[in-house]
C-alpha positions as CSV (number, residue, x, y, z in Angstrom):
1,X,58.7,-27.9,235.5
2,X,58.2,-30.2,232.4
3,X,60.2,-29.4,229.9
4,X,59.6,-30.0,226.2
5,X,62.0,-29.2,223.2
6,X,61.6,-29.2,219.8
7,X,64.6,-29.2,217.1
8,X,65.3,-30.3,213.4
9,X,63.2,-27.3,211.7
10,X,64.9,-26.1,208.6
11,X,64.8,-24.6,205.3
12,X,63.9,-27.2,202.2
13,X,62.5,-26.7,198.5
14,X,59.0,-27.8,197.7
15,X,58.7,-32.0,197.3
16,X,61.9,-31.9,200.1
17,X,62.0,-34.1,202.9
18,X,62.4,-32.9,207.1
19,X,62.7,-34.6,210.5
20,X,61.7,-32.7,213.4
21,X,62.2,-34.4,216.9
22,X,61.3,-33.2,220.3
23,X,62.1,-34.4,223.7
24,X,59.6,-34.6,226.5
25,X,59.9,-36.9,229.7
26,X,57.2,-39.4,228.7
27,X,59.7,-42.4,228.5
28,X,58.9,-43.8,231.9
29,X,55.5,-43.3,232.1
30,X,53.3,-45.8,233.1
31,X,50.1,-44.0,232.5
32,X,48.7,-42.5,229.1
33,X,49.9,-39.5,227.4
34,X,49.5,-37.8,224.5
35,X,51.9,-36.6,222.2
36,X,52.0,-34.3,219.5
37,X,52.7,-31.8,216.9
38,X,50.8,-28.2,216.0
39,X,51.7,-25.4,213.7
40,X,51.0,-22.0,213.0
41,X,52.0,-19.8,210.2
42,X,52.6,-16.4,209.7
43,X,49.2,-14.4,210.7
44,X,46.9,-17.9,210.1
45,X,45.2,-20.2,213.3
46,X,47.3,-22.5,215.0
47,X,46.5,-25.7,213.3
48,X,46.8,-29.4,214.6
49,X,49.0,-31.7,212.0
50,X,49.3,-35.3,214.6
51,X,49.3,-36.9,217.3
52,X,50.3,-40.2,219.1
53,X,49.6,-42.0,222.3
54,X,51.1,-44.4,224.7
55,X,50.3,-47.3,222.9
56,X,50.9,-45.7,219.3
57,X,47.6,-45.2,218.1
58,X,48.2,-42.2,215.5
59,X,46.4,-39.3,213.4
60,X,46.8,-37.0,211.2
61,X,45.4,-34.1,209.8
62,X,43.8,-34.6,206.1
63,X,46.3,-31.8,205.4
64,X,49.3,-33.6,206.0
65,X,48.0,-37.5,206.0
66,X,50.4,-39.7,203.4
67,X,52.6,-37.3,203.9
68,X,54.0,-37.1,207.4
69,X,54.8,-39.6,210.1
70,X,54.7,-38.9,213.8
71,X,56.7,-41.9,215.9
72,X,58.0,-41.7,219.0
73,X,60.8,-43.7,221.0
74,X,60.0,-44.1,224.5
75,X,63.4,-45.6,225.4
76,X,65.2,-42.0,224.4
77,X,61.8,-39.7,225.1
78,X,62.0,-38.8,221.8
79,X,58.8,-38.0,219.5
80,X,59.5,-37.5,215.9
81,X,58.0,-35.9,212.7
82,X,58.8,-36.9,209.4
83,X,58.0,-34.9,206.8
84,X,58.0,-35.7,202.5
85,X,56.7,-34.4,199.7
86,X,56.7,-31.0,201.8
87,X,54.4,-27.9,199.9
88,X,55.0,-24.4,200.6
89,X,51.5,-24.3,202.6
90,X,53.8,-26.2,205.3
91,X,55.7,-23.3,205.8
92,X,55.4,-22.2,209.5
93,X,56.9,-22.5,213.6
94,X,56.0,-26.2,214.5
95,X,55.1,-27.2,217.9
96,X,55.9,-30.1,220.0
97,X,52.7,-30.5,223.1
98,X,53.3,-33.3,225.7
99,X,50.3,-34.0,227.8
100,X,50.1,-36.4,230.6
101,X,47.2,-38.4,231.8
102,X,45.3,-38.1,228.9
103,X,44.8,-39.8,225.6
104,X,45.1,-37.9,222.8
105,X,42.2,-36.3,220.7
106,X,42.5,-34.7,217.3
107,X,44.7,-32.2,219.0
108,X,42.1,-31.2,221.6
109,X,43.9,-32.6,224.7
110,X,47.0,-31.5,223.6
111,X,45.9,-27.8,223.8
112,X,46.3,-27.8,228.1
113,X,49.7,-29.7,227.5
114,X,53.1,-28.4,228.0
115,X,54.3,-26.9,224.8
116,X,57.7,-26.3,223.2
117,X,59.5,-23.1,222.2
118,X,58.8,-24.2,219.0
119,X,60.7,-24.8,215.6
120,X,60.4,-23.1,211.9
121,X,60.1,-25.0,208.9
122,X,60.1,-23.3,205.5
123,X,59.1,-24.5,202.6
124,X,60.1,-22.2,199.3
125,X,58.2,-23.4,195.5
């Protein structure tokens, strides 16, 4: 069974910074993958916020673009998301989704992935 684990969610003012990481075993993978990161808050859809493939190509939500980086380090399976100038509108449980054999999508090939528990990030004004 794949595993995939999320940590690093937290509580920050508005304008704060967060890293979430996650660990998923894509470090010795040889074929594509796609990596990335959705969230959902309290009684809204689950949105996509970004995404990254084997070879690093990223994206980003308009939502979150100039404001978050997703990065990944293949030597410790680690995926990353750092997050600035954080608004209250971030507020919600974040979602690390590891999917083999595929490339990523705008989030749509990540939906069929393996999915973490999850992590809450709160963002007060």
């Amino acid at each position: 069974q794949v595993q995939v684990e999320e940590s690093g969610g937290g509580s920050v003012q508005a304008g704060g910074s967060l890293t979430l990481s996650c660990v998923a075993p894509f470090g010795s993978s040889r074929d594509m993958y796609c990596l990335g990161w959705f969230r959902q808050a309290p009684e809204q859809e689950r949105e996509w916020v970004a995404d990254i493939n084997r070879y690093s190509a990223t994206a980003y939500a308009d939502s979150v673009t100039g404001r978050f980086i997703i990065s990944k380090l293949s030597a410790k399976s680690t995926l990353s998301l750092q997050m600035d100038s954080l608004k209250p509108e971030d507020t919600g449980m974040y979602f690390c989704v590891y999917k083999p054999g595929s490339d990523c999508s705008y989030g749509a090939s990540l939906e069929s992935g393996y999915w973490g528990q999850g992590t809450q990030v709160t963002v007060s004004s």
